[in-house]
PyMOL CGO cylinders between C-alpha atoms (Angstrom):
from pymol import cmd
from pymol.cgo import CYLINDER

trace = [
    CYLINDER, 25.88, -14.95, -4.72, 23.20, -17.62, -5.16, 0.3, 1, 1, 1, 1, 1, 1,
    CYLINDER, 23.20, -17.62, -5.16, 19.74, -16.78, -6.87, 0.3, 1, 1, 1, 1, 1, 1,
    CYLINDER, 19.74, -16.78, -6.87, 17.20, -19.50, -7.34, 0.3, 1, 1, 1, 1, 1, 1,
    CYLINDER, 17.20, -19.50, -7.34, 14.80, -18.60, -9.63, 0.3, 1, 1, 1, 1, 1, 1,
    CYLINDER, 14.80, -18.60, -9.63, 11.41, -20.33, -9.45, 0.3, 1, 1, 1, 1, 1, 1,
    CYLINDER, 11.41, -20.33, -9.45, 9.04, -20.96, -11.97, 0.3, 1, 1, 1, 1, 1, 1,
    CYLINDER, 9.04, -20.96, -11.97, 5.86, -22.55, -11.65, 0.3, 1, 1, 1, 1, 1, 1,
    CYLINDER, 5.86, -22.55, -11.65, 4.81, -23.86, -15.10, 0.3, 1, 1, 1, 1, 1, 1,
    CYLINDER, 4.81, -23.86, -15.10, 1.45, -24.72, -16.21, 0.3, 1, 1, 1, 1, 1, 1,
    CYLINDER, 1.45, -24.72, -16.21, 2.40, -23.85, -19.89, 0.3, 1, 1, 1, 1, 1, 1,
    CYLINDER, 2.40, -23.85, -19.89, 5.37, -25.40, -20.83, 0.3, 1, 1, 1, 1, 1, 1,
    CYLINDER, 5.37, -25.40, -20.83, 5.59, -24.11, -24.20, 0.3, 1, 1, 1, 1, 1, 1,
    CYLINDER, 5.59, -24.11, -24.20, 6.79, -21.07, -22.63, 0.3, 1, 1, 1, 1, 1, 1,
    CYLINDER, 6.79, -21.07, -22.63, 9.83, -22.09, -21.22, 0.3, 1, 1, 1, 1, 1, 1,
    CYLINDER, 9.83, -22.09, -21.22, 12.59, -22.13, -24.21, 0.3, 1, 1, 1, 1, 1, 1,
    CYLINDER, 12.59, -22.13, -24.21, 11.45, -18.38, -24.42, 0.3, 1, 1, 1, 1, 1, 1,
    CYLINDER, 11.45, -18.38, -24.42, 12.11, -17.53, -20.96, 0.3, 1, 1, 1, 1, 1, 1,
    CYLINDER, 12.11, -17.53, -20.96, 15.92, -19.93, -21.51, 0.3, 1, 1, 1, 1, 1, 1,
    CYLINDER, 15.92, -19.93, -21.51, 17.63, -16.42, -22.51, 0.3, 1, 1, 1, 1, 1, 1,
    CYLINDER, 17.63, -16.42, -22.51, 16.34, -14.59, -20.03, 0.3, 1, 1, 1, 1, 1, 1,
    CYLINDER, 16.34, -14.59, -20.03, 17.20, -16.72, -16.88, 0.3, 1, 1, 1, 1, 1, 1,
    CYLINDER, 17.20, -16.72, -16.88, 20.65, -18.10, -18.49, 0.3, 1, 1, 1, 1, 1, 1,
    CYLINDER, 20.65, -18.10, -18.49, 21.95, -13.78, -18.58, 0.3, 1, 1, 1, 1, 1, 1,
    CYLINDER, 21.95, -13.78, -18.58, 21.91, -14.19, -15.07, 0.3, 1, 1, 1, 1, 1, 1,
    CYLINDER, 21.91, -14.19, -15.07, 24.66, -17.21, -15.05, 0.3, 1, 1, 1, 1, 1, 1,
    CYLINDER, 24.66, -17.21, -15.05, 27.60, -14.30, -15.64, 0.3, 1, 1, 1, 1, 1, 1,
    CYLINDER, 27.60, -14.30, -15.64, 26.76, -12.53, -12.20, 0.3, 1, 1, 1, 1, 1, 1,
    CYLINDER, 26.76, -12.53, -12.20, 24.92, -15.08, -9.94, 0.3, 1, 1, 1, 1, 1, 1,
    CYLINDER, 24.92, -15.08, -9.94, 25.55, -18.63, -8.88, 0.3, 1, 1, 1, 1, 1, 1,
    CYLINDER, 25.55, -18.63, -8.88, 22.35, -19.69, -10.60, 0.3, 1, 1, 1, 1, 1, 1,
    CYLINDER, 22.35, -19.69, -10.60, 19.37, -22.54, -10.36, 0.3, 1, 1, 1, 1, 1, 1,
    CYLINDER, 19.37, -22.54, -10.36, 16.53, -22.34, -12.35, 0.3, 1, 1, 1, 1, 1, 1,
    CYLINDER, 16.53, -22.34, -12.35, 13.95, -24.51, -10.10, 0.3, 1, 1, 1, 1, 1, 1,
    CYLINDER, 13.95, -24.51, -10.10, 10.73, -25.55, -12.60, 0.3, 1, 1, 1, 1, 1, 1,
    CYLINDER, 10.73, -25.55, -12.60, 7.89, -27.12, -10.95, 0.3, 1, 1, 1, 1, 1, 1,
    CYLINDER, 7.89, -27.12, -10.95, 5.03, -28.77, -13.24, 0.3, 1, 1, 1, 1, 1, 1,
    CYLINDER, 5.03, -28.77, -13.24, 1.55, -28.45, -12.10, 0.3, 1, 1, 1, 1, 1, 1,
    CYLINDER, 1.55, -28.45, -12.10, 0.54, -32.46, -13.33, 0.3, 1, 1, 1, 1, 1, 1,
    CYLINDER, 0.54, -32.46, -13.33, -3.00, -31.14, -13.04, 0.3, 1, 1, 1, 1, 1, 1,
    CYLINDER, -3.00, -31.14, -13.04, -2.59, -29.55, -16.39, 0.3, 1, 1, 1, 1, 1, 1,
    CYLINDER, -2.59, -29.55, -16.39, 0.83, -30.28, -17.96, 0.3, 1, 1, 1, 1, 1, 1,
    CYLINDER, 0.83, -30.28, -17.96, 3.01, -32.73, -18.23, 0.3, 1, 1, 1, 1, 1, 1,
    CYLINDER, 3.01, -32.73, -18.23, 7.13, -32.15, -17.31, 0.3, 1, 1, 1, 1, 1, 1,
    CYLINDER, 7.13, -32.15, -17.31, 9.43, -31.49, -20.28, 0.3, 1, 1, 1, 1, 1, 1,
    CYLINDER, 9.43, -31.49, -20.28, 12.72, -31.41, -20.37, 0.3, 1, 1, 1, 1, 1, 1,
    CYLINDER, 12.72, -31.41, -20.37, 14.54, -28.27, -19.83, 0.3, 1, 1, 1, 1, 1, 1,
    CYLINDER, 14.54, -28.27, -19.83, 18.71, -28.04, -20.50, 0.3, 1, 1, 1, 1, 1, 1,
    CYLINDER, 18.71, -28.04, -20.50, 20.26, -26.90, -17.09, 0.3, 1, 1, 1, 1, 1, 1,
    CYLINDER, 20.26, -26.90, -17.09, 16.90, -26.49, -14.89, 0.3, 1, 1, 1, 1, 1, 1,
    CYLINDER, 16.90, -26.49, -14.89, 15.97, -28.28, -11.82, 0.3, 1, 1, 1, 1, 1, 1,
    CYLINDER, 15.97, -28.28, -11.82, 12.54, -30.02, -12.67, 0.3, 1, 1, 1, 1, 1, 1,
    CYLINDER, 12.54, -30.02, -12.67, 9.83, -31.18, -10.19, 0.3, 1, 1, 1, 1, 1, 1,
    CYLINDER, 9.83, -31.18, -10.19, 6.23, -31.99, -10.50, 0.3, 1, 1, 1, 1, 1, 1,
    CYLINDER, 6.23, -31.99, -10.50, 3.27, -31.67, -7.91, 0.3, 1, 1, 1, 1, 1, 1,
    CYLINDER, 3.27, -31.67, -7.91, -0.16, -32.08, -7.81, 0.3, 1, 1, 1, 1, 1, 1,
    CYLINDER, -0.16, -32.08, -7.81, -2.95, -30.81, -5.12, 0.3, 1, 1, 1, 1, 1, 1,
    CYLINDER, -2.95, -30.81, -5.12, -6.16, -31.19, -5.64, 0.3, 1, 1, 1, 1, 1, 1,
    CYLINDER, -6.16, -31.19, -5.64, -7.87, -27.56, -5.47, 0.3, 1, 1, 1, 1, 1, 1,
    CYLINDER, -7.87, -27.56, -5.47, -4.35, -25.54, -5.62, 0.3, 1, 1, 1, 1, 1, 1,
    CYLINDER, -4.35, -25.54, -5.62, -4.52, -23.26, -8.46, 0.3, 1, 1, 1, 1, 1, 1,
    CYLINDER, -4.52, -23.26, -8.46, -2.19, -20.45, -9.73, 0.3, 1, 1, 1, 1, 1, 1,
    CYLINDER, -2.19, -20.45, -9.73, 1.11, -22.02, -9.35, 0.3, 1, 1, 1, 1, 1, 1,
    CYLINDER, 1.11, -22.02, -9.35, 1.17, -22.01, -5.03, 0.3, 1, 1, 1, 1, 1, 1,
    CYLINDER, 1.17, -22.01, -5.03, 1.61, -25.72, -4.27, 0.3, 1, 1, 1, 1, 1, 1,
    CYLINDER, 1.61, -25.72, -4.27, 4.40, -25.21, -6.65, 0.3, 1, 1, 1, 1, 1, 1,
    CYLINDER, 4.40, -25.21, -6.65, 5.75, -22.36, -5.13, 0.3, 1, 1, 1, 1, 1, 1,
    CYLINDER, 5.75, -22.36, -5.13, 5.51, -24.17, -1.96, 0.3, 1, 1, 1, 1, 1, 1,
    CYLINDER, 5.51, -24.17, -1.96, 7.86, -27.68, -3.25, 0.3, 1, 1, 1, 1, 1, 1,
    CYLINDER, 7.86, -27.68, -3.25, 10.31, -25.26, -4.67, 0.3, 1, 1, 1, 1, 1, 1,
    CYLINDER, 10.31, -25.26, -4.67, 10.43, -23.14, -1.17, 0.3, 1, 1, 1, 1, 1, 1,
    CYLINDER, 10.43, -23.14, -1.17, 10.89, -26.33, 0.87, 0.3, 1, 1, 1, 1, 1, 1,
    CYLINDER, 10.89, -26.33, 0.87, 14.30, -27.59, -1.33, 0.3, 1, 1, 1, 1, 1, 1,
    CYLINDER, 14.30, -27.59, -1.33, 15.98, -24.17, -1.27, 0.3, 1, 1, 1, 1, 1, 1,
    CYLINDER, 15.98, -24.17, -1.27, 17.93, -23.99, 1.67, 0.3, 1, 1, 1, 1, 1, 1,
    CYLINDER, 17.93, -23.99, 1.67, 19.45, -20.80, 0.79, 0.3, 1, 1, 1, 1, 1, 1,
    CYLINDER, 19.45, -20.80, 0.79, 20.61, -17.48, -1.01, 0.3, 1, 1, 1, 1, 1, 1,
    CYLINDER, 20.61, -17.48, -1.01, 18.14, -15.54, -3.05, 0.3, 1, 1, 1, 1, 1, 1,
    CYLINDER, 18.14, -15.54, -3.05, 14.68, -16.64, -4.15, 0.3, 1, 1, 1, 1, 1, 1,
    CYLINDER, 14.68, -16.64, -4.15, 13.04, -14.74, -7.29, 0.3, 1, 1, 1, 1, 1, 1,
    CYLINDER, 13.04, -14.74, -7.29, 9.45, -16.12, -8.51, 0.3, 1, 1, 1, 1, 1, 1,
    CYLINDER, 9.45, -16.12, -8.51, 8.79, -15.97, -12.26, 0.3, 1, 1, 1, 1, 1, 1,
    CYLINDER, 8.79, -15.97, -12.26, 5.35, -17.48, -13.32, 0.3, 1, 1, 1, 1, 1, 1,
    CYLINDER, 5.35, -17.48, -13.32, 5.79, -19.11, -16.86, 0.3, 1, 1, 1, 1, 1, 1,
    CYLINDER, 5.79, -19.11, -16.86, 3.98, -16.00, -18.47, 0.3, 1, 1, 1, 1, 1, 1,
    CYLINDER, 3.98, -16.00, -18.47, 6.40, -13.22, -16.85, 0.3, 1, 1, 1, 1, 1, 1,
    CYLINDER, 6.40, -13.22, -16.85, 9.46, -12.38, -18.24, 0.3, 1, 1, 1, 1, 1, 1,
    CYLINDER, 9.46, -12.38, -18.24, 12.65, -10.82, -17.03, 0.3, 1, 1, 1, 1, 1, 1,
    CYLINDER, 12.65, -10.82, -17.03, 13.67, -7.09, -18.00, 0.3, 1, 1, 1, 1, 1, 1,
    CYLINDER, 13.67, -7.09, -18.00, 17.43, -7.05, -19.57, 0.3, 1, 1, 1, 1, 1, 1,
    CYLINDER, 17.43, -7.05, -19.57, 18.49, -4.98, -16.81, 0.3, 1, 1, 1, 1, 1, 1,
    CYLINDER, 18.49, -4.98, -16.81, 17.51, -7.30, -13.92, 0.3, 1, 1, 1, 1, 1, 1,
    CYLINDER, 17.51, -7.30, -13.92, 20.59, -9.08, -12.93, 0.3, 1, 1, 1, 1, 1, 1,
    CYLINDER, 20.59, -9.08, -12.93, 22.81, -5.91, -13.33, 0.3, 1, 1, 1, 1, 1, 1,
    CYLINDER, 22.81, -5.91, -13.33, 19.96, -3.55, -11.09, 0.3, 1, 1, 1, 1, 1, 1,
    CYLINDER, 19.96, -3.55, -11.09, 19.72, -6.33, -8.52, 0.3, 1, 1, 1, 1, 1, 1,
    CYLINDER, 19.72, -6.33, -8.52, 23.36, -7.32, -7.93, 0.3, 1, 1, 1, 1, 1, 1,
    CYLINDER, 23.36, -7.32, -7.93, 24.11, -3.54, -7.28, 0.3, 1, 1, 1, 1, 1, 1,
    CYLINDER, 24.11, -3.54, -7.28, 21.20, -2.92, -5.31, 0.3, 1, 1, 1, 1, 1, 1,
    CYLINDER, 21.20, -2.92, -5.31, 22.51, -5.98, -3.47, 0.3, 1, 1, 1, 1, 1, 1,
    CYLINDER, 22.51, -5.98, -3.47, 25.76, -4.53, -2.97, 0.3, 1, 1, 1, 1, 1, 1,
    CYLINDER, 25.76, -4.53, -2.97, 24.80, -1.25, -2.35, 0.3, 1, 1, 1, 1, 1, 1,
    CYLINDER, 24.80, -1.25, -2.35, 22.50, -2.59, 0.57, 0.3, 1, 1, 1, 1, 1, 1,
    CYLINDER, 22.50, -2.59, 0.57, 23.60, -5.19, 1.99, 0.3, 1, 1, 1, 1, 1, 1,
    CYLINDER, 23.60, -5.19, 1.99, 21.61, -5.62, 5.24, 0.3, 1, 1, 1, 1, 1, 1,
    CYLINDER, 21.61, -5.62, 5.24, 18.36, -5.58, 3.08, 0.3, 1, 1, 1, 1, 1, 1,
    CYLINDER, 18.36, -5.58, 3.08, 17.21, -9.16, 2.96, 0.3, 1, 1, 1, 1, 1, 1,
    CYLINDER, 17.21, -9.16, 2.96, 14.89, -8.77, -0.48, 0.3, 1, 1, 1, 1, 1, 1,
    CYLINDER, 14.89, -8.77, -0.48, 14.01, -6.09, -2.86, 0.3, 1, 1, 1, 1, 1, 1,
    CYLINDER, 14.01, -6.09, -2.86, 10.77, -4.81, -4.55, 0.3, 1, 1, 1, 1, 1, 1,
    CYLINDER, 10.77, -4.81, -4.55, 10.91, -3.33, -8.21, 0.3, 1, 1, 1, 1, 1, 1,
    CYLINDER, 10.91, -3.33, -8.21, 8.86, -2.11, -10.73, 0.3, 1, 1, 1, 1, 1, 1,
    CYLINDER, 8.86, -2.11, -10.73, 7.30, -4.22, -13.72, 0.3, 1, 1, 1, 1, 1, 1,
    CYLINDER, 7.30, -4.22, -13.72, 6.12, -3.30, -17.00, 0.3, 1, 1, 1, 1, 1, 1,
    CYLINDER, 6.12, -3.30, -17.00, 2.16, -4.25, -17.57, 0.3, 1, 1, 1, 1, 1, 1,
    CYLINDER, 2.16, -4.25, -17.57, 0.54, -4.50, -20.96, 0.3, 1, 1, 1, 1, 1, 1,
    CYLINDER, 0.54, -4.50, -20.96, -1.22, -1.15, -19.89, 0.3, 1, 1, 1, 1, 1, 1,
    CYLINDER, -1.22, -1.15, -19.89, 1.28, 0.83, -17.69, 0.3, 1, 1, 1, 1, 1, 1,
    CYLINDER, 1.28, 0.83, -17.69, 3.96, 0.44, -15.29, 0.3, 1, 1, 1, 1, 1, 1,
    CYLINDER, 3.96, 0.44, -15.29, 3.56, -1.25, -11.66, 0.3, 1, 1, 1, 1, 1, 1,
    CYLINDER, 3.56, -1.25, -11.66, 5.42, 0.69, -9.15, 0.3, 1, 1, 1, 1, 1, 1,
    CYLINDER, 5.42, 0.69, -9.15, 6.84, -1.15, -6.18, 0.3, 1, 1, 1, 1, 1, 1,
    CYLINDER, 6.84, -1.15, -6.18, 7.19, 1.27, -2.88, 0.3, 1, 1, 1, 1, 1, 1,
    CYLINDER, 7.19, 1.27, -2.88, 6.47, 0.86, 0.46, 0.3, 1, 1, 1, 1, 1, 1,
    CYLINDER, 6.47, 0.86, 0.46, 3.04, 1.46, 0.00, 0.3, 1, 1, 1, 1, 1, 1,
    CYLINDER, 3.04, 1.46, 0.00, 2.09, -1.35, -2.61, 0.3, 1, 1, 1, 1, 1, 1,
    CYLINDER, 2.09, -1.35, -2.61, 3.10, -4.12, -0.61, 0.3, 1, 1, 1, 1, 1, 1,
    CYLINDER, 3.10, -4.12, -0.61, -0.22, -4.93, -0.05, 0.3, 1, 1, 1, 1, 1, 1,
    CYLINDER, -0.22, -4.93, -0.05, -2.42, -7.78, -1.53, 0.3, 1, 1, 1, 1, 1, 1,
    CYLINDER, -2.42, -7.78, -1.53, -3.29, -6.99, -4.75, 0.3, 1, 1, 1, 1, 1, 1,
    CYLINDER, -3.29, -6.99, -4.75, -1.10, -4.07, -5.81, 0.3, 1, 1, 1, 1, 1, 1,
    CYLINDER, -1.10, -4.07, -5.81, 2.24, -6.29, -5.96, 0.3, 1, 1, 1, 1, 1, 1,
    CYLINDER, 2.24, -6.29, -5.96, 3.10, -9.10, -7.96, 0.3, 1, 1, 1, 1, 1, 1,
    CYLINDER, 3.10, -9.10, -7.96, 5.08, -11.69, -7.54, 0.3, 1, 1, 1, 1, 1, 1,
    CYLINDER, 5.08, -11.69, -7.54, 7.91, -11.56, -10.13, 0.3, 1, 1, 1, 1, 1, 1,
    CYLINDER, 7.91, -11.56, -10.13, 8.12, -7.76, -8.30, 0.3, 1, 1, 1, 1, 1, 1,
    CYLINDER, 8.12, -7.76, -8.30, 10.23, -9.31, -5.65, 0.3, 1, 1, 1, 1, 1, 1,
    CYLINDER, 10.23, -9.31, -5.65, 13.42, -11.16, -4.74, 0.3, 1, 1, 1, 1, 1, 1,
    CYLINDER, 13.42, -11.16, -4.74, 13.72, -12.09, -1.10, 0.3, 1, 1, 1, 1, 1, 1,
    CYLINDER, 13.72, -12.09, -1.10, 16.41, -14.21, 0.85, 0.3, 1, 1, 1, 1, 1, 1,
    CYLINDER, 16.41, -14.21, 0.85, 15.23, -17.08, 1.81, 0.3, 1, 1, 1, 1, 1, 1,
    CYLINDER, 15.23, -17.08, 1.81, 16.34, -16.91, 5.38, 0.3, 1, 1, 1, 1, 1, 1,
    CYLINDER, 16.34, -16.91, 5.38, 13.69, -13.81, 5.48, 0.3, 1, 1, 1, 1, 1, 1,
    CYLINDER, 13.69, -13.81, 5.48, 11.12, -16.11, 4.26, 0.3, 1, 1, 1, 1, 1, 1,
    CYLINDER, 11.12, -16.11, 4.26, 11.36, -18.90, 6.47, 0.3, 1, 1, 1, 1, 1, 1,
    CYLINDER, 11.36, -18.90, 6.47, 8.70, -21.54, 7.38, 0.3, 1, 1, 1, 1, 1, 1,
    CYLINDER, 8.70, -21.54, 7.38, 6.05, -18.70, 5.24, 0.3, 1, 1, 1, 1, 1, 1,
    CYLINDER, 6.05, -18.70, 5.24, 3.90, -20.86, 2.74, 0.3, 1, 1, 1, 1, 1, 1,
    CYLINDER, 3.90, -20.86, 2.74, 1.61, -19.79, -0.02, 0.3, 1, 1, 1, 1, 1, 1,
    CYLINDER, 1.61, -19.79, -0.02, -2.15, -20.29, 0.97, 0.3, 1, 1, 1, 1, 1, 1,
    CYLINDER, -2.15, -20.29, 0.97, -3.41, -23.37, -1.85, 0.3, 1, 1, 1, 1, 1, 1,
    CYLINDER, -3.41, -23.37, -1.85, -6.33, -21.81, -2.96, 0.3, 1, 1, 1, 1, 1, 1,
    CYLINDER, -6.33, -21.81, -2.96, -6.58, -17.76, -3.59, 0.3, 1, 1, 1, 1, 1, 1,
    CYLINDER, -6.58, -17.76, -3.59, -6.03, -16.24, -6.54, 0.3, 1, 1, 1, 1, 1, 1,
    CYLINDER, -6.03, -16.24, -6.54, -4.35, -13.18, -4.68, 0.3, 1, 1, 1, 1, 1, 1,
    CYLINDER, -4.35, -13.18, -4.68, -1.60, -16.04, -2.69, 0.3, 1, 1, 1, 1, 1, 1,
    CYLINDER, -1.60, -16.04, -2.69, 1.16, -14.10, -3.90, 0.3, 1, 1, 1, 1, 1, 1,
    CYLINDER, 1.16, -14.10, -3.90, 0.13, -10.69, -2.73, 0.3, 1, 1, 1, 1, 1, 1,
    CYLINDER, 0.13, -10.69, -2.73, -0.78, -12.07, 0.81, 0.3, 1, 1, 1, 1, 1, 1,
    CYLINDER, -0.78, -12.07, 0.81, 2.66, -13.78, 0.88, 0.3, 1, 1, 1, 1, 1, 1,
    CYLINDER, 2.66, -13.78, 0.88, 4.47, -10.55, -0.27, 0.3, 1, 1, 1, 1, 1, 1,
    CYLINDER, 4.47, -10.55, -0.27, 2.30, -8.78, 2.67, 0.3, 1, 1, 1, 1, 1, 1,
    CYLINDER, 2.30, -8.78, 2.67, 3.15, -10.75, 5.17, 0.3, 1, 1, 1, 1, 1, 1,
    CYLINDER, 3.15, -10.75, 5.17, 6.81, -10.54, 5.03, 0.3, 1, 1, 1, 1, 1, 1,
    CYLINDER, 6.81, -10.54, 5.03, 6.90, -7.10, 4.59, 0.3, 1, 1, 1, 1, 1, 1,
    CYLINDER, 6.90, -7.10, 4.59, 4.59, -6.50, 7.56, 0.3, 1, 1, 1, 1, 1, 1,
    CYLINDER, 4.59, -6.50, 7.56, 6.91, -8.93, 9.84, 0.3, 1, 1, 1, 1, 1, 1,
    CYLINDER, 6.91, -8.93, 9.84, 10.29, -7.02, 8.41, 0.3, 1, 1, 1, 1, 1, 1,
    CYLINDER, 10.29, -7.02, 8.41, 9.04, -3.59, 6.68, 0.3, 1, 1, 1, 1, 1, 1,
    CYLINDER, 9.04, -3.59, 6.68, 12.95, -2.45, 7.26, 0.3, 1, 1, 1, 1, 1, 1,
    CYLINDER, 12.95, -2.45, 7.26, 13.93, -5.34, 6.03, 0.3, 1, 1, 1, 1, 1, 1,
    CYLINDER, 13.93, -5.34, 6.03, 13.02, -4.27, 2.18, 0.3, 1, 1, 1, 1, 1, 1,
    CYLINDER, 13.02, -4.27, 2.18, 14.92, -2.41, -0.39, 0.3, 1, 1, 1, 1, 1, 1,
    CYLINDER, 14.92, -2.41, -0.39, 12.99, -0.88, -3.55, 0.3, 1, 1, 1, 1, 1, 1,
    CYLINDER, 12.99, -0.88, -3.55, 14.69, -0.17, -6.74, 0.3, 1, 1, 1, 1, 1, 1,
    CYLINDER, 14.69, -0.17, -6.74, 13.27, 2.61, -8.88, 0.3, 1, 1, 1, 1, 1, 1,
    CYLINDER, 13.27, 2.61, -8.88, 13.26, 0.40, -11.91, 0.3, 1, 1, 1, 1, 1, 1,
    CYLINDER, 13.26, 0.40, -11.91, 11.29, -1.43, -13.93, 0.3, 1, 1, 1, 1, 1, 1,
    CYLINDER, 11.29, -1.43, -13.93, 12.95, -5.20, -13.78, 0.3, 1, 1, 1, 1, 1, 1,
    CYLINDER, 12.95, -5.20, -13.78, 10.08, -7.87, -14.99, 0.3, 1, 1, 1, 1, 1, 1,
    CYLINDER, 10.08, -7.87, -14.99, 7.55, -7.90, -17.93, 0.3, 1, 1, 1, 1, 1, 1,
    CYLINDER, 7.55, -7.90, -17.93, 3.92, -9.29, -16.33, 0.3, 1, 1, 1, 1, 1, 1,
    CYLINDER, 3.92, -9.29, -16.33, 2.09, -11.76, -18.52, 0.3, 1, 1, 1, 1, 1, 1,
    CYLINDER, 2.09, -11.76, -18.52, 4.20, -10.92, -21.44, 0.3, 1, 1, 1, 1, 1, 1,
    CYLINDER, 4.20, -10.92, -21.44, 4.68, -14.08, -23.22, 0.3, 1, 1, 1, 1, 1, 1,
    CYLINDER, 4.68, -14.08, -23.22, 0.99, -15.22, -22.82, 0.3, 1, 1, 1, 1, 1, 1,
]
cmd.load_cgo(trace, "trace")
């Protein structure tokens, strides 16, 4: 099964800590790890085994317009979003490939994350701007379509999140588990 996992950097320094991480996933997913440099504050470095792109939009903040260039070269399979301050829970791959299994209509899946200051808890309910987070969700990319992140809002992710859940709401699994650390290697 393909998964694509996305990362749009803007700290670079990150990225040999996240290597272990996204590499666990190589044993049970045909894996890419797509990074996409934001010029406007970093410059590319090289990362062993990663797909690298660069973009820069005047105004686009918070990683969208690179959301966007990584959305438009996937043609397929599984799409996971992990800013370069997240970090994957050790669990992740195993959760999601039998959630996968188990359901295998669904066309993404919402999960908990761990916050500095609690837990985030993915249900029906929180797919709404500004109670989900990005690296909460994996989503096929046929599900996601011609959908784009909006440039400019801070709160992009949660409106993209909302959207596809409102066109599909059956279309969603959620797995009881926390799967992704937020802002935990800031």
């Amino acid at each position: 099964m393909k998964l694509t996992i996305v990362t749009p950097c803007s700290r670079p320094d990150n990225l040999p800590r996240m290597l272990p991480g996204i590499e666990a996933g190589g044993l049970s997913f045909d894996l890419d790890w797509r990074i996409v440099f934001d010029l406007s504050v970093c410059q590319p470095v090289d990362v062993p085994g990663a797909k690298l792109d660069a973009v820069s939009v005047e105004g686009s903040r918070f990683g969208n317009a690179q959301r966007n260039l990584a959305l438009d070269a996937i043609g397929d399979g599984w799409v996971y979003f992990l800013d370069d301050d997240n970090a994957i829970h050790p669990d992740f791959y195993r959760l999601l490939l039998a959630a996968m299994k188990a359901q295998p209509a669904k066309l993404a899946f919402a999960f908990d994350q761990e916050l500095s200051i609690g837990h985030r808890h993915a249900s029906p309910e929180s797919m709404l701007v500004n109670c989900i987070d990005m690296a909460q969700v994996c989503i096929r990319r046929d599900l996601i379509g011609a959908l784009r992140f909006q440039l400019h809002p801070y709160n992009a992710d949660g409106r993209f999140i909302e959207a596809l859940h409102t066109h599909a709401p059956r279309a969603w699994g959620f797995i009881p588990a926390t799967m992704a650390y937020y802002n935990h290697l800031r």
